[in-house]
C-alpha angles and dihedrals in degrees: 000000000000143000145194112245089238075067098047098045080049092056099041095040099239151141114261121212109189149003108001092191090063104120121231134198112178152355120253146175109281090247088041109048123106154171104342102012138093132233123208107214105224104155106054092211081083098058085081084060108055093105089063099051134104107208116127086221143012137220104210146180123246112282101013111134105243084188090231090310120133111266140163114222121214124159088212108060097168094059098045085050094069093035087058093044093054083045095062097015102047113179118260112240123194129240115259118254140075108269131219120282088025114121125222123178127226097245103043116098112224113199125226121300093007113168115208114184137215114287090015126135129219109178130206115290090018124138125203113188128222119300098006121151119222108189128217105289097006111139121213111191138223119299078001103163107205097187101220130274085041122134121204115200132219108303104001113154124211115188123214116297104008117154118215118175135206123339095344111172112213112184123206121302098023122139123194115197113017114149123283116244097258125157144148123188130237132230102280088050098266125143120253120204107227109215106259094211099151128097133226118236124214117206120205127296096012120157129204132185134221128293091015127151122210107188111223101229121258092237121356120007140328097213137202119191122230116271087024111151113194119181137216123317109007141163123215110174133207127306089007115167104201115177135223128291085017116166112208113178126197127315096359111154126209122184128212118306104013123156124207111183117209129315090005122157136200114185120217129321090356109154125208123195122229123292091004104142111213112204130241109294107354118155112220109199125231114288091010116155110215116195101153138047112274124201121218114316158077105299129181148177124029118296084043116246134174098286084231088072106032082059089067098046086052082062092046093042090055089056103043098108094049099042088046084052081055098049099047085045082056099051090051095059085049097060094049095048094051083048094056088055113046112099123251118284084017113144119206112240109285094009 
């Protein structure tokens, strides 16, 4: 697929410095682009190289010197990055239609324009609304309810009675509606199983990852706001209330019950304990253990604290062997010194 630079600058609304009719065919890293392809700078540590580099075109910010070369100019790079990437990397849709080896039941509605693929489940009960893609041995359980344009991937499991909405993206390994982890134990200490009768409910234009687990609620709903993009390998335990324009990154954990408000985001491998309530648009850093309700803000470090301050006890923590050498050198002159004053015949406490 290729095309001319006036048609990327179209695409990407920006400004075009140099030749329209220069042919492009394809979209690489700035150190790896080459003769016919087109780099997006990013990183402006790269502008100072752009007389090294072999691109045949730039996408640059405002300002930047493109030392005569053809560039495009956008204030916003991120954006005409992906606006760049779908130009040359459309995405693939399916052919419409229910494949050989899928199973349908009787009883389940399939929209307009559904792809199921080879291998895939729709149980009985089940809708599937118009233009969704079931992959090849995805399951979609019983009174499921796959709101349209949304695309299932290989192996993806709904459970019965799972609600997505529009256009929800679930990768590979993913199961929705699994039962929470709920027990009590008996008398003679045993643990009891507590029914888990509850659903888990999908708002528009969420995106999982792969090998995640959304806990249906043990009564009631598991919820994920609108807008909501969760990574690779996350947990996201019964009766959650996650709000909208989240940002979960890998390997987060959140326990039962626990409540994100809107544009919130927790960096990699962060755990939160059970009914905790996390304000709007607090940022939660990498590894942070959260145990309280925290109000809007950056926390860090485990037990989570303002990042303000747990970027003062880093700098403790680096200096702990050497400031405990100076306190037991200290201590040492203490004791001398209390040694040196004490009269003569004199006994220390105890001694």
């Amino acid at each position: 697929m290729t095309h001319t630079l006036g048609a990327i600058a179209k695409a990407v609304q920006g400004e075009l410095e140099g030749d329209a009719a220069i042919v492009i065919h394809g979209v690489r890293e700035v150190e790896e682009a080459g003769e016919g392809e087109i780099c997006v700078v990013i990183d402006r540590r790269y502008t100072r190289a752009l007389p090294r580099l072999a691109a045949s075109a730039f996408i640059l910010p405002p300002g930047v010197d493109a030392g005569g070369r053809p560039a495009i100019r956008t204030a916003n790079l991120r954006e005409a990055l992906i606006r760049v990437l779908l130009l040359f990397h459309p995405e693939c849709t399916s052919q419409a239609g229910v494949e050989a080896g899928a199973f349908v039941a009787p009883g389940a509605a399939l929209g307009r324009d559904v792809f199921v693929a080879d291998g895939a489940v729709v149980r009985d009960g089940a809708r599937i609304g118009d233009r969704c893609q079931i992959h090849s041995h995805a399951v979609v359980g019983e009174n499921a309810v796959v709101g349209e344009g949304s695309v299932l991937f290989p192996n993806v499991t709904l459970y019965p009675g799972v609600v997505l909405g529009r256009r929800v993206r679930i990768h590979s390994g993913t199961v929705v509606g699994s039962d929470g982890f709920g027990y009590v134990c008996d008398a003679a200490g045993l643990p009891q199983k507590i029914p888990q009768v509850g659903t888990v409910e999908i708002g528009d234009d969420v995106e999982i990852g792969a090998n995640c687990a959304v806990d249906r609620a043990t009564i009631g709903a598991t919820r994920i706001g609108a807008g909501t993009k969760i990574d690779n390998l996350v947990q996201v335990g019964h009766n959650c209330q996650i709000g909208k324009n989240c940002r979960i990154v890998g390997l987060v954990g959140l326990s039962g019950s626990v409540t994100l408000g809107d544009g919130c985001v927790l960096a990699g491998q962060a755990g939160v304990a059970d009914h905790v309530t996390i304000a709007d648009h607090a940022v939660v850093g990498a590894q942070a253990g959260v145990h309280r309700d925290l109000p809007t803000g950056n926390w860090l470090g485990s037990p989570a604290i303002p990042a303000e301050e747990a970027y003062r006890v880093y700098t403790v923590l680096s200096r702990l062997p050497e400031m405990r050498r100076a306190l037991r050198a200290v201590e040492e002159r203490l004791r001398r010194l209390e040694e040196g004053l004490m009269p003569a015949g004199s006994h220390r406490e105890g001694g």
